[in-house]
N, C-alpha and C positions, 0 to 999 in steps of 0.2 A: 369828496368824490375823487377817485384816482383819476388819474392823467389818459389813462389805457378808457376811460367809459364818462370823460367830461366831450361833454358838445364845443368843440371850437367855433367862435364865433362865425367864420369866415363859412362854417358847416350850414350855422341858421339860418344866414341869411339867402341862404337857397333850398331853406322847405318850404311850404306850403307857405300860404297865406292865412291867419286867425281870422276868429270873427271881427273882433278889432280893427281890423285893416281894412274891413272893407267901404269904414268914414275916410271923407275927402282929408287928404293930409297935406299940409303945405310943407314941402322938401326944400332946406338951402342947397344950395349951390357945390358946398363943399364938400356935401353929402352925396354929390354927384360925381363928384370929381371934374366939375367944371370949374372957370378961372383958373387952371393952373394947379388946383388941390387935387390933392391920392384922394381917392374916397376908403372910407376906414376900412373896405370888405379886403384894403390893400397895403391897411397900413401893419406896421412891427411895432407895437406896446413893447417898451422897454420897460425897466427897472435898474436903478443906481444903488451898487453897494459898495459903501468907503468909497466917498468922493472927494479925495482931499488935491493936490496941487495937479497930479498928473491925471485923477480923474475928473476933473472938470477941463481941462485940455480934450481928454475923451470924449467928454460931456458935447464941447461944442461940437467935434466932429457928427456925432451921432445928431444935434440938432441942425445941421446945416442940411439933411437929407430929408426931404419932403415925405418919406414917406414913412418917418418914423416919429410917434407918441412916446413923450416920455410921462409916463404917469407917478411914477412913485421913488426914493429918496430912499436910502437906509445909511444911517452913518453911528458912529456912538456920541458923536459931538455933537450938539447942538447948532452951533453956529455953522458947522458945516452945513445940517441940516439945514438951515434956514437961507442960507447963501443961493442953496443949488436950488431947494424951490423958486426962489425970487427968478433965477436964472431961465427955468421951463418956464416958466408962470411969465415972463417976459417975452420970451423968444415965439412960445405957443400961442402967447394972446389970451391965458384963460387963471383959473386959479387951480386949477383939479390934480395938479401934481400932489398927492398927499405923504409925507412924512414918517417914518421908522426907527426906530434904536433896534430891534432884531429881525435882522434879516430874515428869520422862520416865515415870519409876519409876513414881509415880502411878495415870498413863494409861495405862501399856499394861495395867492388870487390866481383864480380862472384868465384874467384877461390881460395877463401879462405874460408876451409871449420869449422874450430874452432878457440876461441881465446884461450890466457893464459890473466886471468886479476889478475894483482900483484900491483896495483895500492896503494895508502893508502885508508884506509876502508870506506874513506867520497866516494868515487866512487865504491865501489865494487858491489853493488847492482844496481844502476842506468845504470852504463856499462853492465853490466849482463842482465839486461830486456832490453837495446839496442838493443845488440848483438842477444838474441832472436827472436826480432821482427823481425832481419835480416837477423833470417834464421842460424845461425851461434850455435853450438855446443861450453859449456863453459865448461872452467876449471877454477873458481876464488877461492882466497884467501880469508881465514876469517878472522877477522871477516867476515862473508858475508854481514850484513845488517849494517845500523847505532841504529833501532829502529824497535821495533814492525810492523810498517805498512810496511813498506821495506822488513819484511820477510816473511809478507803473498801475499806481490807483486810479489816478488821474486816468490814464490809456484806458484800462480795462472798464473804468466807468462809461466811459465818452463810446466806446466802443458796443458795450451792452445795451446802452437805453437810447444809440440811434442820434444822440442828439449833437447839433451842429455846435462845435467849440471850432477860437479863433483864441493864439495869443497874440499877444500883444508884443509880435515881431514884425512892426511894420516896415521894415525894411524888404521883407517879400516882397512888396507890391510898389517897388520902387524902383525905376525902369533901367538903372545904372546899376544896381544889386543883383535884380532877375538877370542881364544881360551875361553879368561879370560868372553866374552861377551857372547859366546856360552853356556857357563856351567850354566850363570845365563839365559838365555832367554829359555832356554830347559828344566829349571827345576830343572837342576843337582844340585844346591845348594838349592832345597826347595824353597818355594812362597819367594818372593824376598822382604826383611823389609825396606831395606836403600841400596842405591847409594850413594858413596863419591867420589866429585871432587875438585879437588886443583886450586883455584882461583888467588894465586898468588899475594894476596893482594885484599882487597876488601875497596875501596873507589869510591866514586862519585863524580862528579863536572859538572860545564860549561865549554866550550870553552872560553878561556881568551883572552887577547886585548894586543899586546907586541907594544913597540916604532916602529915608522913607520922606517925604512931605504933606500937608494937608492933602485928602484925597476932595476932590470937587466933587460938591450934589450928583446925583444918579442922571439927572435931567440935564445935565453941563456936559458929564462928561458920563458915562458909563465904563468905570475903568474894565469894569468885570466882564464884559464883554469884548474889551476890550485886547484884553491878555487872552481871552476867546481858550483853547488846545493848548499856549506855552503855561507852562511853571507857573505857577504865583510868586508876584511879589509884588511889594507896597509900593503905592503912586510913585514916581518922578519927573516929572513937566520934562526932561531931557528922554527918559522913555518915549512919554505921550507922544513929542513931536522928534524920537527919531527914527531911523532906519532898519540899521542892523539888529535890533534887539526885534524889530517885527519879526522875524522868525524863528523866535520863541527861546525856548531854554536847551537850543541843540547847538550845531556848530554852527559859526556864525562862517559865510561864505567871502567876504571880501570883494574885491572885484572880479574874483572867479567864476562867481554868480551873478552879482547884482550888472556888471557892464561886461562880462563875458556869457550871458543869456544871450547877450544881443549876436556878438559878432560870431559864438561857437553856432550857434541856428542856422546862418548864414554857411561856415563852412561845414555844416551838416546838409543845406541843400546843395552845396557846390558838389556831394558825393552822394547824390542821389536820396538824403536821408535813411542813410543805410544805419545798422545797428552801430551804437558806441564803440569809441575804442577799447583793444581788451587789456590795454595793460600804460601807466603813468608813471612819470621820474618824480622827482622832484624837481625845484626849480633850480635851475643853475645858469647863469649868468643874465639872468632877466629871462629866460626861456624855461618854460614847462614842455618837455617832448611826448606826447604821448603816440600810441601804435592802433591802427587798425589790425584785422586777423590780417588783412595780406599785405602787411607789412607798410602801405601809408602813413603817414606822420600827420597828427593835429599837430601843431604848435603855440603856445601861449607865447607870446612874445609882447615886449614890452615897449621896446624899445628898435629903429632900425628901418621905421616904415618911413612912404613918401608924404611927404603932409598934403593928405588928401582929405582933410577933415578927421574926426571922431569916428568913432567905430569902422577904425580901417578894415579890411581884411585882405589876403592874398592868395591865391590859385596858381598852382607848382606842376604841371604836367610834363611830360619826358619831350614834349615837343613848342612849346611855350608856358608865357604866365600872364596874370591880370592883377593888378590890384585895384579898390577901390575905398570911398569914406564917406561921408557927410555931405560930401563940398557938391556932391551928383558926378563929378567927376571922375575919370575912370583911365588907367596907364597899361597898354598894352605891350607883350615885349615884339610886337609886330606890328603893324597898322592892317597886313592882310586881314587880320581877325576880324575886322569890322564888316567883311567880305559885303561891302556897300550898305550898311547896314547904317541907319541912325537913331542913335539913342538919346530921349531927354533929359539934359540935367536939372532935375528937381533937387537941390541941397537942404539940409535940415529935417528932415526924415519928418515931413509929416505925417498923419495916420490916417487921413481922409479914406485915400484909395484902401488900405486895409479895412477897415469900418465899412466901405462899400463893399469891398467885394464878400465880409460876413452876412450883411446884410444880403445880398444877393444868394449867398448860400441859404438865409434862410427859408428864402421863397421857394428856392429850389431844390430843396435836401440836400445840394452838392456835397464837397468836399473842401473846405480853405486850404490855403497853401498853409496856415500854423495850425492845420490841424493838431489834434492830441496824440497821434502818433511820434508826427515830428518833434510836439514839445516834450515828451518826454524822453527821446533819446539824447536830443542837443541838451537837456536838463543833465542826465546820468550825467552824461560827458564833464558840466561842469561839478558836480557832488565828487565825483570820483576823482578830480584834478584834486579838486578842495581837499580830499584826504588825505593823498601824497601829500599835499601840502605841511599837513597840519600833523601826518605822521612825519612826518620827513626821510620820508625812503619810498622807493617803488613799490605800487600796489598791482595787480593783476585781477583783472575782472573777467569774468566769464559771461558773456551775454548772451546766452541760452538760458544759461540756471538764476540770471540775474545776482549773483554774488559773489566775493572776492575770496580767491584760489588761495586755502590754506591760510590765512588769515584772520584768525577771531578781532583782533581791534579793526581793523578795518570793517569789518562785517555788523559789527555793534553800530557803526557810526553811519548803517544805511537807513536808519531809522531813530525814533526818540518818540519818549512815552509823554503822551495826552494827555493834559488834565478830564477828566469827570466834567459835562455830559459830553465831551465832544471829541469822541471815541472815533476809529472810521473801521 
């Protein structure tokens, strides 16, 4: 049944009454949403795909919120599989979480109304405009894209089928970050010169080729699922459990991507989440300079900041500046700026408040603050550093036509070919 002509739950439970119903029925409690319980006409059915270290951190956030079922599990590992049931199957008090190796499975249930996708980043995108198509409200981790085309897919998907996407930048909804973002999009520091974000290392490469080893049973591990849209190539237990190579058989992003997703999003809201910059250096003295069209600077920077924790960034306006990190802490070059104002320091960037406030968009159509607009331009941002990078020379983008000015290498490297079936 299509998404566009299935009965949502929350629909039935305000038709009519069956012949059925009109025997005496004994109601619990929870079903009322008495003692403290949602009653279900209120709850958000989840679903978990690729649950591994950072999605069961997810995990708990999303079950600490009373008004959210988690029903169903999809991993290619078993053991993961089996973990994160135990985990719902705990937390909910029941056994009814049921178990996946392909997420297809997943989505086509009627009564699952959003996923969590924690997957490694060679899937984040492709599951995401899935999940869409299917009707299905997302919460995924970033990186969100692998490349350029992936994250105007991403947009244009999230954008047609209506459906409420949040990435997994929870540093939005973190009262020292909003604040630090607020004083530069409002003005308060003066026209805005430069954005600084901490890359965390800025190198490029391919996806590499390690010695083949025993592949494990289908039901262990499913490798073939597992490699999902990259390349093929034979098992290696340093694949299975690492990082970089989850994004398949294209350029591998560095920390241009993997911990500059974080901090460039940030100085993508400090300027309003206005479209990418149009044009990148390479890196030179631990600094990547890149340009807006009217002439602002993003900055990759390495090195130089106040230790303010991890994922520092900084706000450069012609009239003051702000930096901020981790620590919830935050350094003003005024004290006026706080114009009586108090902010909380919450350090360690949990995602609680993010997770809420998706959730709350679900209920309400809203709009999240990582929306799929925003992640895909703070995404370009870092795909298109990562070129310069890995060309080694200035690129030039053009953010209308979506593609790089006179440039055939650069232009080949906004995209990379799919394995068979998982085409987009």
């Amino acid at each position: 049944m299509s998404t566009s002509t299935r009965m949502h739950r929350r629909r039935f439970l305000g038709t009519g009454l069956s012949a059925a119903a009109i025997a005496p029925t004994v109601i619990p409690s929870s079903a009322l949403g008495l003692d403290g319980a949602v009653p279900p006409s209120e709850r958000i059915v989840v679903g978990g795909i690729g649950i591994g270290n950072r999605g069961t951190y997810d995990l708990g956030c999303f079950l600490e919120q009373k008004d959210v079922q988690f029903a169903a599990v999809c991993d290619v590992k078993e053991a993961r599989r089996q973990a994160v049931k135990k985990m719902a199957d705990d937390r909910q008090k029941n056994t009814q979480c049921t178990m996946h190796v392909d997420f297809r499975e997943l989505l086509d249930r009627n009564d699952i109304d959003a996923v969590l996708i924690a997957t490694g980043p060679n899937w984040h995108a492709l599951a995401a405009v899935t999940a869409a198509k299917a009707g299905k409200d997302v919460y995924c981790e970033k990186p969100c894209s692998k490349n350029i085309a992936q994250s105007l897919l991403l947009r244009d998907t999230f954008r047609r089928t209506g459906r409420v996407f949040q990435a997994g930048t929870q540093r939005r909804n973190l009262p020292h970050f909003a604040f630090a973002c607020e004083l530069a999009r409002t003005g308060r520091l003066g026209k805005i010169k430069r954005v600084y974000a901490h890359p965390a290392g800025m190198s490029a490469a391919t996806s590499g080729w390690l010695p083949p080893e025993p592949e494990p049973a289908r039901e262990v591990v499913d490798w073939d699922m597992y490699l999902g849209p990259a390349a093929w190539r034979p098992f290696n237990k340093r694949f299975l459990d690492g990082f970089n190579f989850e994004k398949g058989g294209g350029l591998v992003g560095g920390g241009v991507l993997e911990w500059g997703s974080h901090c460039v999003d940030l100085c993508q809201w400090a300027v309003n989440d206005r479209s990418p910059p149009s044009s990148y250096d390479p890196p030179k003295d631990g600094q990547l300079v890149s340009r807006y069209d009217d002439g602002a600077e993003l900055i990759f920077r390495e090195k130089g900041w106040i230790p303010l924790g991890s994922c520092p960034v900084r706000f450069e306006g012609e009239t003051g500046w702000v930096e901020a990190g981790d620590s919830g802490k935050i350094v003003l070059s005024s004290p006026e700026l706080m114009a009586g104002r108090t902010v909380a320091e919450i350090g360690g960037y949990p995602a609680t408040f993010h997770v809420r406030e998706f959730l709350d968009c679900v209920k309400s159509r809203g709009r999240t603050k990582g929306n799929a607009d925003a992640a895909c331009n703070a995404h370009i941002a870092c795909h298109a550093a990562n070129i310069a990078i890995y060309l080694g020379r200035t690129v030039r983008y053009d953010t209308a036509k979506h593609e790089f000015i006179d440039d055939a290498a650069a232009n080949r490297l906004r995209s990379e070919a799919l394995r068979e079936p998982w085409l987009m």
